[in-house]
FIPANU-697390 format. One record per residue (C-alpha): residue number from 1; residue in three letters; x, y, z. Coordinates in nm, 3 decimals, m for minus. Example, Ala and Ser with C-alpha at 12.3 -4.5 7.8 and 13.67 -1.06 7.14 Angstrom:
BEGIN
{1 "ala" {1.230 m0.450 0.780}}
{2 "ser" {1.367 m0.106 0.714}}
This chain:
BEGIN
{1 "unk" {12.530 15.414 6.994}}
{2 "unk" {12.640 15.100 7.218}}
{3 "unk" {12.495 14.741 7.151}}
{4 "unk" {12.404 14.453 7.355}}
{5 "unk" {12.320 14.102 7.261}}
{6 "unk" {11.981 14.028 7.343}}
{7 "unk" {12.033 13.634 7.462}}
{8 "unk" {11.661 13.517 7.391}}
{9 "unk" {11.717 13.591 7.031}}
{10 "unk" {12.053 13.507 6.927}}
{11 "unk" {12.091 13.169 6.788}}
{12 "unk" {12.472 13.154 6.798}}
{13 "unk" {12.481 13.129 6.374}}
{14 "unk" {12.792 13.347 6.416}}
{15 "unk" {12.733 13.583 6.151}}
{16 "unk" {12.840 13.861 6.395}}
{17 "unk" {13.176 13.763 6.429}}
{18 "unk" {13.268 13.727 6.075}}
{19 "unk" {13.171 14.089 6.021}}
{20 "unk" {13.289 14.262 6.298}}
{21 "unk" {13.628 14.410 6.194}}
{22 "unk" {13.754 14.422 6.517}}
{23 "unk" {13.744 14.081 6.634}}
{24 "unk" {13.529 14.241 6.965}}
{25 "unk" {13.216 13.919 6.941}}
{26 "unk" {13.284 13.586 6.957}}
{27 "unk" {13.039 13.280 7.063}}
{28 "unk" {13.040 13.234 7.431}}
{29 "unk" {13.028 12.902 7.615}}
{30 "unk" {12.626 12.934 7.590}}
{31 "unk" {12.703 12.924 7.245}}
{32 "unk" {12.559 13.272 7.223}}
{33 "unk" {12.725 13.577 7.072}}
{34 "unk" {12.902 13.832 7.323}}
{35 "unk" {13.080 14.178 7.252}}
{36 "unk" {13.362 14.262 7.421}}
{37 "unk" {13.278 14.644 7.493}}
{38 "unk" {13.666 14.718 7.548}}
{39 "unk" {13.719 14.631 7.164}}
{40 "unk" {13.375 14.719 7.025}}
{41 "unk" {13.388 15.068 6.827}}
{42 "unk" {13.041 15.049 6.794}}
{43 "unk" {12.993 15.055 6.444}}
{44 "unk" {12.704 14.864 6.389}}
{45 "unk" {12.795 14.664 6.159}}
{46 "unk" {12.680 14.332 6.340}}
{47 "unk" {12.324 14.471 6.426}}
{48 "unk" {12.314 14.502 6.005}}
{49 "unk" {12.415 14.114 5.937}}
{50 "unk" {12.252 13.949 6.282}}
{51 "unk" {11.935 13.723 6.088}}
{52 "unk" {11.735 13.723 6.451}}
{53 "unk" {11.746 14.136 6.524}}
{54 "unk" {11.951 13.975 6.840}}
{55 "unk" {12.187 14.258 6.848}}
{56 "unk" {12.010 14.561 6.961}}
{57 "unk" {12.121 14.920 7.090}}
{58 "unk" {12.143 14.974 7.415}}
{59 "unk" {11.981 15.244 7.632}}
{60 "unk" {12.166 15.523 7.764}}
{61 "unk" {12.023 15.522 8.122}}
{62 "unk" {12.079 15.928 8.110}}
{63 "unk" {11.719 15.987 7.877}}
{64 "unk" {11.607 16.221 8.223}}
{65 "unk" {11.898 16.414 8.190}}
């Protein structure tokens, strides 16, 4: 499973990029979280920890398949 940051939620607490054990989020210059999707393994650790629900999975665009 992938994840996204859904913008309208996250309020930038950073929580996310404490826990991630890659370093793959960091706060952007909206001061709102962003994964780096080259780094990310997708373990899901940051969609446990986010307070908001602001990281989310993303959809697979192949459900028709």
């Amino acid at each position: 499973m992938k994840y996204k940051v859904n913008k309208e939620k996250c309020i930038g607490c950073g929580s996310c990029t404490s826990i991630c054990p890659l370093g793959a989020i960091k706060i952007g210059a909206d001061g709102k979280a962003e994964i780096d999707k080259n780094k990310c393994n997708n373990c899901g650790k940051c969609k446990e920890v986010c307070p908001v629900g602001a990281i989310e999975e993303e959809e697979d665009g192949n459900q028709n398949a």
